[in-house]
C-alpha positions as CSV (number, residue, x, y, z in Angstrom):
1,X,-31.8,-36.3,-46.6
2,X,-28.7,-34.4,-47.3
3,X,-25.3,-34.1,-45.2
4,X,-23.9,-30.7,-44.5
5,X,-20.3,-30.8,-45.6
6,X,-19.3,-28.2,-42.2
7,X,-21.4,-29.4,-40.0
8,X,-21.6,-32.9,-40.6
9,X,-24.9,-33.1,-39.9
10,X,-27.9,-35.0,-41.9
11,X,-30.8,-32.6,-42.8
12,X,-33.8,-32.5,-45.2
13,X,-33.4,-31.1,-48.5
14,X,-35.4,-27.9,-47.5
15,X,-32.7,-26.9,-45.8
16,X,-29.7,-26.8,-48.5
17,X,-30.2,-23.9,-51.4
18,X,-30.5,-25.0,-54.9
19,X,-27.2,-24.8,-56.9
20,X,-27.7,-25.9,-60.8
21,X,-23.8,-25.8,-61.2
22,X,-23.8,-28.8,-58.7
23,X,-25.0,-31.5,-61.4
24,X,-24.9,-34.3,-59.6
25,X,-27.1,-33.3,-56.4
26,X,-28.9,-30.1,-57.5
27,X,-28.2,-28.2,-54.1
28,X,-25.5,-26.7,-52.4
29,X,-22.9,-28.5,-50.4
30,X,-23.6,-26.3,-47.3
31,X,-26.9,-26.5,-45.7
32,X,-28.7,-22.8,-45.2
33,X,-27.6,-22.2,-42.0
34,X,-23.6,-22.8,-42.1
35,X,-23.9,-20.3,-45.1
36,X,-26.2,-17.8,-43.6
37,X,-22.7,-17.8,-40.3
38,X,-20.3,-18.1,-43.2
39,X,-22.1,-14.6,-44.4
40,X,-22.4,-12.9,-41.1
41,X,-18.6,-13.6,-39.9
42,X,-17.0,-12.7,-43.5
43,X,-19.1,-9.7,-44.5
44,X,-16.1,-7.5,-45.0
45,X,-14.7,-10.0,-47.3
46,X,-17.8,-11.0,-48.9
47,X,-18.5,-7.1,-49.7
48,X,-14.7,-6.7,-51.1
49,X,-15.0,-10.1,-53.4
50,X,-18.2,-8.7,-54.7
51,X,-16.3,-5.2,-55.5
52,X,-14.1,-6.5,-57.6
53,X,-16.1,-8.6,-59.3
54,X,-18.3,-5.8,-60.5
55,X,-15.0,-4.3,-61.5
56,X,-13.7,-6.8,-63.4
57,X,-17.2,-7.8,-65.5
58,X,-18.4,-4.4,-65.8
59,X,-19.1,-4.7,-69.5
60,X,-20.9,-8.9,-68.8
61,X,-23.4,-7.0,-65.9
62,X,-24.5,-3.9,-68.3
63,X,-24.9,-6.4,-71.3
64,X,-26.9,-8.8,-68.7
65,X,-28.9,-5.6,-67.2
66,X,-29.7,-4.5,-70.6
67,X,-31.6,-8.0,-71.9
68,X,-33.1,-7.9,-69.2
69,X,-34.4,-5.3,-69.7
70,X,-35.7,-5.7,-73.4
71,X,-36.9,-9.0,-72.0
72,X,-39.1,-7.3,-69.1
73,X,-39.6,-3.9,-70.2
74,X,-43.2,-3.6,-69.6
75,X,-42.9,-4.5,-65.8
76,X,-39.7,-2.3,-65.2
77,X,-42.1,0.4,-66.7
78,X,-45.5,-0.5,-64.6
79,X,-43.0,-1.0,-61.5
80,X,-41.8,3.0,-62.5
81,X,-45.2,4.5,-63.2
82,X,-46.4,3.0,-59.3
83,X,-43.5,4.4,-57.7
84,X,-43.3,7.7,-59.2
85,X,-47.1,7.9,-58.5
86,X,-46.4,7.0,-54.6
87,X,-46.6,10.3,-53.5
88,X,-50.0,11.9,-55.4
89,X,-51.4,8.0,-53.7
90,X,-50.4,9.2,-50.6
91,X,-52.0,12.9,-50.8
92,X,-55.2,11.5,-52.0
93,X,-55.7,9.1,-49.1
94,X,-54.7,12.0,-46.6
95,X,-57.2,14.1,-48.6
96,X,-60.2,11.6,-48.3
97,X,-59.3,10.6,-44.0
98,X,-59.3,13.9,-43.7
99,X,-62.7,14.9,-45.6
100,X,-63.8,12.0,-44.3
101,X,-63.2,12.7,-40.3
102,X,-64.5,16.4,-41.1
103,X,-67.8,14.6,-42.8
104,X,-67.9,12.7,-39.2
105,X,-67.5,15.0,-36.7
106,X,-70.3,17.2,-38.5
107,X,-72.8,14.5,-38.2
108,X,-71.9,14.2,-34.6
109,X,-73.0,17.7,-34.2
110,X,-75.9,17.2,-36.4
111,X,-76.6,14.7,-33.9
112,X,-77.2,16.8,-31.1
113,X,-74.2,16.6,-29.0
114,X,-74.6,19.4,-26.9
115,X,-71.7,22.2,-27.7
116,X,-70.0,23.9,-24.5
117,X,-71.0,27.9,-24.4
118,X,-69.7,30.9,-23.0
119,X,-70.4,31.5,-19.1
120,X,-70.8,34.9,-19.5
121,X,-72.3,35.8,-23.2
122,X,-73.8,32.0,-24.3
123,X,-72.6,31.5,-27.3
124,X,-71.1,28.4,-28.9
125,X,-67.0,27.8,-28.2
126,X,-64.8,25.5,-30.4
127,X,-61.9,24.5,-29.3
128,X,-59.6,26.8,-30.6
129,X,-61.8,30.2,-29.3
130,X,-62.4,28.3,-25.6
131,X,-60.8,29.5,-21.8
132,X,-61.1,26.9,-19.2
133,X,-60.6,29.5,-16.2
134,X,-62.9,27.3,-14.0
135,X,-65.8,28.4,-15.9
136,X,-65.4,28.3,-19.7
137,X,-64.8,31.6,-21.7
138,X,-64.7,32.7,-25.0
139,X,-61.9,34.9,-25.7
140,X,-63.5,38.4,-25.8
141,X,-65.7,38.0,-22.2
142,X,-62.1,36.9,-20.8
143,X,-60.6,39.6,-22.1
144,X,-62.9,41.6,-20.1
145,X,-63.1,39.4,-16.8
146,X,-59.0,39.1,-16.5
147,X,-59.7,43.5,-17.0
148,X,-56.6,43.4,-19.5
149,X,-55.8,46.7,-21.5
150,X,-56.7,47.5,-25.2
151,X,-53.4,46.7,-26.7
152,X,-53.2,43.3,-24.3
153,X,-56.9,42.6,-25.7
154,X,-55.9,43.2,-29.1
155,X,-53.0,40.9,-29.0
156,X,-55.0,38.1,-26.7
157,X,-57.8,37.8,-29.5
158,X,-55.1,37.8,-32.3
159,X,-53.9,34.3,-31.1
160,X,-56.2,32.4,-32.2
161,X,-54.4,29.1,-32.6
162,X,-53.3,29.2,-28.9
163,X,-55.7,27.6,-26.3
164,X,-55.5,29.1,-23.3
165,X,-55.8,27.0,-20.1
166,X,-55.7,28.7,-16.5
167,X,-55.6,27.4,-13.1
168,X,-59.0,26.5,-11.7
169,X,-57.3,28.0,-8.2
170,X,-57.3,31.4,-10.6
171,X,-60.1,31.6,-11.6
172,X,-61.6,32.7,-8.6
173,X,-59.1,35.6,-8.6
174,X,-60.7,36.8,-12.2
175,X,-64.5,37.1,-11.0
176,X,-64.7,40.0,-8.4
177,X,-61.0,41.2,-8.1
178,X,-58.9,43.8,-9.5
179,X,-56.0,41.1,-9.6
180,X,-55.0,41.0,-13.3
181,X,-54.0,37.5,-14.2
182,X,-51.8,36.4,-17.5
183,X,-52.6,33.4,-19.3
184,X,-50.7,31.1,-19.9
185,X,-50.3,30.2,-23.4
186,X,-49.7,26.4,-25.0
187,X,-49.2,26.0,-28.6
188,X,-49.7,22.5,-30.2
């Protein structure tokens, strides 16, 4: 058991810091938490001391910086060759989750999940080429239904990252009416 020299209070040696200029107890005066205050209310200070210290013993810290670095050049240099190759790390594992979640949603198909068709011509919609108008669509038989021009046809079936929703109260309008409706587009 130690006494903290601020706070006057007995603690176990866990709580002081080790100081090997301090030859008689081994540890600090100041148990960890009167320093760790002493830090937080004199930052500004602490920050300015540590300035001018730098300043002063420039040549001491490169001559310091540079045996330690002879001393420990192999890990600086394994440290270095893991950073630098953070990034081509990263664009594998995106490269594998993504083969990997392509690889598994093929199965699931493979499976025999059933895929959601056309209402009007039956054939097979992904998501990007599907019209929820009440009654799924792909984007030619809308086209068609929603009775839009050539040039309006043409530049409906050129969007094909958009998926198109339209109201369910709509989609009566398309079937049977001369009503054109727009869609409405949403990009993500």
């Amino acid at each position: 058991m130690l006494t903290c020299s601020k706070c006057k209070i007995s603690k176990p040696i866990e709580k002081f810091c080790k100081d090997r200029n301090n030859k008689t107890r081994g540890y600090r005066s100041n148990c960890k938490a009167c320093d760790k205050k002493y830090r937080e209310d004199n930052r500004e200070k602490e920050l300015i001391r540590h300035k001018i210290y730098r300043k002063k013993n420039k040549v001491k810290i490169l001559a310091q910086n540079k045996i330690y670095y002879q001393l420990n050049r192999q890990k600086i240099l394994a440290k270095m060759k893991v950073y630098q190759q953070l990034p081509k790390v990263r664009a594998k594992l995106i490269a594998y989750w993504t083969e990997r979640n392509r690889r598994l949603s093929k199965e699931k198909l493979s499976k025999g999940l059933k895929l959601k068709s056309c209402h009007i011509c039956k054939t097979e919609l992904t998501p990007e080429s599907m019209i929820d108008a009440g009654k799924l669509y792909c984007r030619p038989c809308y086209a068609k239904e929603a009775g839009m021009t050539p040039i309006q046809t043409y530049q409906f079936l050129k969007l094909k990252s958009a998926r198109v929703k339209v109201d369910a109260s709509k989609a009566g309008k398309i079937l049977g009416s001369n009503e054109k409706i727009k869609p409405r587009y949403d990009w993500w």
